[in-house]
N, CA, C and O of each residue as an XYZ file, in Angstrom:
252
protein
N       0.851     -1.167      0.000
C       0.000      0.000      0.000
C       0.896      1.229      0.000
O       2.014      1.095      0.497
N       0.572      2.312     -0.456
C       1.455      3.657     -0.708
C       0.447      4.851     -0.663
O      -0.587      4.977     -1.319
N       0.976      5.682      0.246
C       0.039      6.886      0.617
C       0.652      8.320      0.366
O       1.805      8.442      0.780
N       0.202      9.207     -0.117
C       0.768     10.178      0.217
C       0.172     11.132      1.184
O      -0.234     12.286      1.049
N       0.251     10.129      2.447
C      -0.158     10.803      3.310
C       0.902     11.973      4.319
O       1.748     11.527      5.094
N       0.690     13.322      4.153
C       1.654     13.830      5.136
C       3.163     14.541      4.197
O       4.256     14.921      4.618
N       2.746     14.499      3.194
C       3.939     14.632      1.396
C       4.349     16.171      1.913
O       5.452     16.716      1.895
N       2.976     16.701      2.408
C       3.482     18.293      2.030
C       4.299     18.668      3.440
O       5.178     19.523      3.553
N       3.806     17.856      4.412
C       4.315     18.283      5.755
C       5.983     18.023      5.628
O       6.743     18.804      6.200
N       6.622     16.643      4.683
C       7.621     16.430      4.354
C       8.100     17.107      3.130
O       9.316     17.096      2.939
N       7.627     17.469      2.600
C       8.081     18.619      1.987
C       8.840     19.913      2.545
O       9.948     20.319      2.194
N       7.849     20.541      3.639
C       7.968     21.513      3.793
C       9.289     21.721      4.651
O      10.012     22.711      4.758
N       9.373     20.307      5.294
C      10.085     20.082      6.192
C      11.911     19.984      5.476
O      12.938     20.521      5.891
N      11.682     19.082      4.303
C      12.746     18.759      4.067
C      13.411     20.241      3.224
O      14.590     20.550      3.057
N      12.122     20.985      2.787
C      12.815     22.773      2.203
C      13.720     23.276      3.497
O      14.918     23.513      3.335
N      13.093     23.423      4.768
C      13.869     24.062      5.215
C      15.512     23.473      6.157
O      16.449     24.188      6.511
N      15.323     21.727      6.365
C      16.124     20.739      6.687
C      16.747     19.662      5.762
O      16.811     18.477      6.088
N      17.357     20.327      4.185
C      17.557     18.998      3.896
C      18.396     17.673      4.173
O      18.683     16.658      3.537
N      18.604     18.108      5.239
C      19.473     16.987      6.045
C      18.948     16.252      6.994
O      19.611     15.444      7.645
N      17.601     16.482      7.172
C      16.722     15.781      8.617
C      17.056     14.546      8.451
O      17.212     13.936      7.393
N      17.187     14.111      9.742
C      17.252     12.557      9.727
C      15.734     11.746      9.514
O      14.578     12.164      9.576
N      16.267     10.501      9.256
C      15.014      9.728      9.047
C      14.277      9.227     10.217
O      13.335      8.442     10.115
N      14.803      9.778     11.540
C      14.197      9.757     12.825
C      13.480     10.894     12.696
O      12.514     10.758     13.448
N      13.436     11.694     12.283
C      13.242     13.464     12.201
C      11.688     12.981     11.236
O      10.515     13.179     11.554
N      12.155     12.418     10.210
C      10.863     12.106      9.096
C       9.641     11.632      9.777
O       8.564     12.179     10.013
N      10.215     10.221     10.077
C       9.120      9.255     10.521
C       8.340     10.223     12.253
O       7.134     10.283     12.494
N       9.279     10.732     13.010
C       8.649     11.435     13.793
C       7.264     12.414     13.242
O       6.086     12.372     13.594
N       8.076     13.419     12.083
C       6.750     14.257     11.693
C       5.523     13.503     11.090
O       4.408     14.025     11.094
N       5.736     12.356     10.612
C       4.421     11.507      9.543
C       3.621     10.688     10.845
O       2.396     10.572     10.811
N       4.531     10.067     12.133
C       3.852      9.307     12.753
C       2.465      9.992     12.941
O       1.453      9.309     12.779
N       2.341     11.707     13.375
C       0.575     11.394     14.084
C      -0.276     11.900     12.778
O      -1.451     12.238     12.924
N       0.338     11.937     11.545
C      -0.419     12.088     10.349
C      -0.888     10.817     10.407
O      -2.057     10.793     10.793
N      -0.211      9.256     10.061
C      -0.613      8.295      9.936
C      -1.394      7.909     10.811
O      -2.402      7.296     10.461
N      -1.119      8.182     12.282
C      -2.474      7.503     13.390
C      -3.557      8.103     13.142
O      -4.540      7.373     13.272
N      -3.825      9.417     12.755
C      -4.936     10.143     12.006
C      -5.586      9.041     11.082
O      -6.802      8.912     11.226
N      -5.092      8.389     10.342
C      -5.689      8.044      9.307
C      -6.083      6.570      9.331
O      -7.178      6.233      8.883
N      -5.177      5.627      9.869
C      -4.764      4.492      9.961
C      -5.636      3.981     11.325
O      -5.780      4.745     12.279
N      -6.079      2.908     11.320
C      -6.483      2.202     12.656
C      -4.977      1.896     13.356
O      -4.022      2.084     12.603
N      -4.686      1.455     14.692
C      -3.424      1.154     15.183
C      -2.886     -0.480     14.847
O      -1.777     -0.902     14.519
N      -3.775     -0.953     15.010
C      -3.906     -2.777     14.477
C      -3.187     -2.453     13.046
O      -2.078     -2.966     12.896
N      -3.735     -1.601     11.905
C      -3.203     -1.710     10.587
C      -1.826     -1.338     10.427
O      -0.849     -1.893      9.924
N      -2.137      0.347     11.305
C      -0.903      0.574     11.178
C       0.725     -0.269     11.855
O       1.881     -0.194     11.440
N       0.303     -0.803     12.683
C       1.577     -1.747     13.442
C       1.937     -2.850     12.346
O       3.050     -3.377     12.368
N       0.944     -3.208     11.344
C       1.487     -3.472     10.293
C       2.430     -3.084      9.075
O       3.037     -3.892      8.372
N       2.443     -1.975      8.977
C       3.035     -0.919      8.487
C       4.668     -1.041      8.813
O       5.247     -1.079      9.899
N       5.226     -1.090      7.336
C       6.415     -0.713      7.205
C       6.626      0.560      6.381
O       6.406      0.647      5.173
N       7.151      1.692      7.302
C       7.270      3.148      6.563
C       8.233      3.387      5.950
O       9.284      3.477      6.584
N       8.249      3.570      4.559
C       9.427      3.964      3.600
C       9.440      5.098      3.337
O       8.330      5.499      2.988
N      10.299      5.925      3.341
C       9.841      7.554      3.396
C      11.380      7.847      1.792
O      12.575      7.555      1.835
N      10.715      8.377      0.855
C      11.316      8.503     -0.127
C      11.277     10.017     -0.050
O      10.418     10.694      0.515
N      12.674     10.565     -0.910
C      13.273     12.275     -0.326
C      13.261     12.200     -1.822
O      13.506     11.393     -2.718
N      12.682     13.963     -1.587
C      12.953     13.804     -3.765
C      14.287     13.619     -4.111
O      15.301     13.608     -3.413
N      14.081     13.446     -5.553
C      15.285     13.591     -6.268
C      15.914     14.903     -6.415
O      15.152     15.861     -6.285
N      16.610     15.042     -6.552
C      17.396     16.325     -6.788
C      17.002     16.336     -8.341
O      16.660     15.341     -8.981
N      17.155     18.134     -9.014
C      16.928     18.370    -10.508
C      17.848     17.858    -11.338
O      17.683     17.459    -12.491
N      19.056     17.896    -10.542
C      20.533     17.378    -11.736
C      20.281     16.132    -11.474
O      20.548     15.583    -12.543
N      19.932     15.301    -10.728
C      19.950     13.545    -10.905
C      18.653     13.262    -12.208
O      18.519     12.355    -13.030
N      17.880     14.442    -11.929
C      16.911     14.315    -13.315
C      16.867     14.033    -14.407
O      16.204     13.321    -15.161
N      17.774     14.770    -14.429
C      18.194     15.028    -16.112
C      18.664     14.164    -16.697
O      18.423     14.362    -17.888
N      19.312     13.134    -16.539
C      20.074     12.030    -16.911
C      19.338     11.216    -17.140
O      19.550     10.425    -18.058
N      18.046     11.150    -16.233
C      17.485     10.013    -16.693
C      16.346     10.447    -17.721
O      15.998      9.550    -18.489
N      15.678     11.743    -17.865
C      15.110     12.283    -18.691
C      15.911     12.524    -20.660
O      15.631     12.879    -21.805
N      16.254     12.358    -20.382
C      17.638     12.407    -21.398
C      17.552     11.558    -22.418
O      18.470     11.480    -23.235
């Protein structure tokens, strides 16, 4: 399953931190996801938190 639940909050986050750790991530998404998620489902849940690409890694593959 894949959500974009919480995208902009990591967004906004990673504009002004692009170095946050991935303790830093999963901290800001955890009470987005209990929002949304029952706790039973979510303890199922393995969170993959993907950081954009940068524009120059773009290009190469646009190419």
């Amino acid at each position: 399953m894949t959500a974009n639940l919480g995208s902009d909050l990591l967004m906004q986050l990673l504009d002004e931190q692009p170095e946050a750790s991935e303790s830093d991530l999963h901290e800001l998404l955890r009470p987005v996801l209990r929002g949304h998620f029952q706790p039973a489902l979510l303890a199922r849940f393995q969170t993959v938190i993907y950081r954009p690409l940068p524009a120059e890694r773009c290009a190469p593959l646009s190419a």
